[in-house]
Structures are given as C-alpha cells and as structure tokens.
C-alpha positions in Angstrom: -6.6 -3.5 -11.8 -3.3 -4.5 -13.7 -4.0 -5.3 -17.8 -1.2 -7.1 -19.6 -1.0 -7.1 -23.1 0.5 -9.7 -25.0 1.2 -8.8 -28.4 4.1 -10.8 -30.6 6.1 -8.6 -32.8 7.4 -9.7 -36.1 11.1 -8.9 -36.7 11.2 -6.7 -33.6 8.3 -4.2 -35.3 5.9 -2.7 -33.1 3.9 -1.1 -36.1 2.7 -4.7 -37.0 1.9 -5.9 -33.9 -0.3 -8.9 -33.6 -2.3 -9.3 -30.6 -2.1 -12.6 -28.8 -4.2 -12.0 -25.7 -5.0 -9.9 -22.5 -4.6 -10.6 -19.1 -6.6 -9.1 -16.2 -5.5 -9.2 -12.4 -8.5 -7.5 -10.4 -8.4 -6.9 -6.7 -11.3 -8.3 -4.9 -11.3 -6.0 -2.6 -11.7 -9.0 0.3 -8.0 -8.6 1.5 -6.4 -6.4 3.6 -3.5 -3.6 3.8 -0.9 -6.1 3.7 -2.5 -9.0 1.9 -5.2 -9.1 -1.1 -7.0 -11.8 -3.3 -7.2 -11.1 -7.3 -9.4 -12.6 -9.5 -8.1 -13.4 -13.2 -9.1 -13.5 -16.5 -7.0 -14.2 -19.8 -8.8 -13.7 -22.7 -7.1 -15.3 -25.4 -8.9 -13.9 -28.0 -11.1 -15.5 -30.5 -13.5 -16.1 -28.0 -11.6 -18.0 -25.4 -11.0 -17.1 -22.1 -9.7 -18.5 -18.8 -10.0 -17.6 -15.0 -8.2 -18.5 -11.9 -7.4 -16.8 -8.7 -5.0 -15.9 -6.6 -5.3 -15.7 -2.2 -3.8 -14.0 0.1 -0.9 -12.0 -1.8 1.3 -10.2 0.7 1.3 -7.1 -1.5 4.8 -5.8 -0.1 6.2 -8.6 -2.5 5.5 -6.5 -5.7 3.7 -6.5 -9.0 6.6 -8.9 -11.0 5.4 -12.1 -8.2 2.2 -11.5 -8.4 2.5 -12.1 -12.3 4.6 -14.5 -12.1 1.7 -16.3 -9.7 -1.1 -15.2 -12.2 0.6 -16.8 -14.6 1.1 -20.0 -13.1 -2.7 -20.3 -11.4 -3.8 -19.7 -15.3 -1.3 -22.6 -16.4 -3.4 -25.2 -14.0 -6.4 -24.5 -15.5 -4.9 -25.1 -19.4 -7.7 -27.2 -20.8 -10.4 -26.5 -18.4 -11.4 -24.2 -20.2 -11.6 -24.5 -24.5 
C-alpha cells in the first residue's frame, strides 16, 4: 500500500503543519507481475472521503504515474461524493 500525506505548511514551517488529507493507493491483489489494479481512497478529512480505481497499471512505469493516474481517477468522481 502507498499513503500520501497532504499536509499545507504555513510560511514553509513544517512544525505547524496542517493536515489537508490522506490518500491511499491499495493493490488488489487481482493483477499480475507486470500489471496490477489499485483501489483508492482519499479521505479528505472531516468526514469526507472519495474512492476510485485504477486497472491494469503496467507497474514497470513507476510509482510518480501511477499518482499522477490516482489523482486524476479521484478528480472524476469530484462531487460524487460530499
């Protein structure tokens, strides 16, 4: 599993950090060697929370594309879930 934390930092200053969110990219476990599915989550804290997916990643392309394709399968589902 891959967790991203999204924190903003005022002025540059990590000591006070404010949280924005989490983002969770879980293998399925339904792929194979060479290509895998993930299921996502983004919990945006104060109770919200969305989910998307992404299929068959060729996992040779890295871990930067495969955030950059989280990211955008989350973006489709802005406003499906409040």
């Amino acid at each position: 599993m891959i967790m991203v934390r999204i924190e903003v930092w005022p002025y540059g200053d990590e000591e006070h950090a404010e949280p924005l969110g989490k983002l969770y990219i879980a293998n399925t476990g339904a792929g194979t060697l060479a290509v895998a599915d993930y299921d996502l989550l983004l919990d945006e804290g104060s109770g919200r929370k969305r989910v998307a997916v992404v299929r068959g990643y060729e996992r040779e392309r890295g871990w930067l594309p495969l955030l950059r394709e989280a990211l955008a399968a989350l973006e489709a589902t802005k406003g499906a879930f409040p």
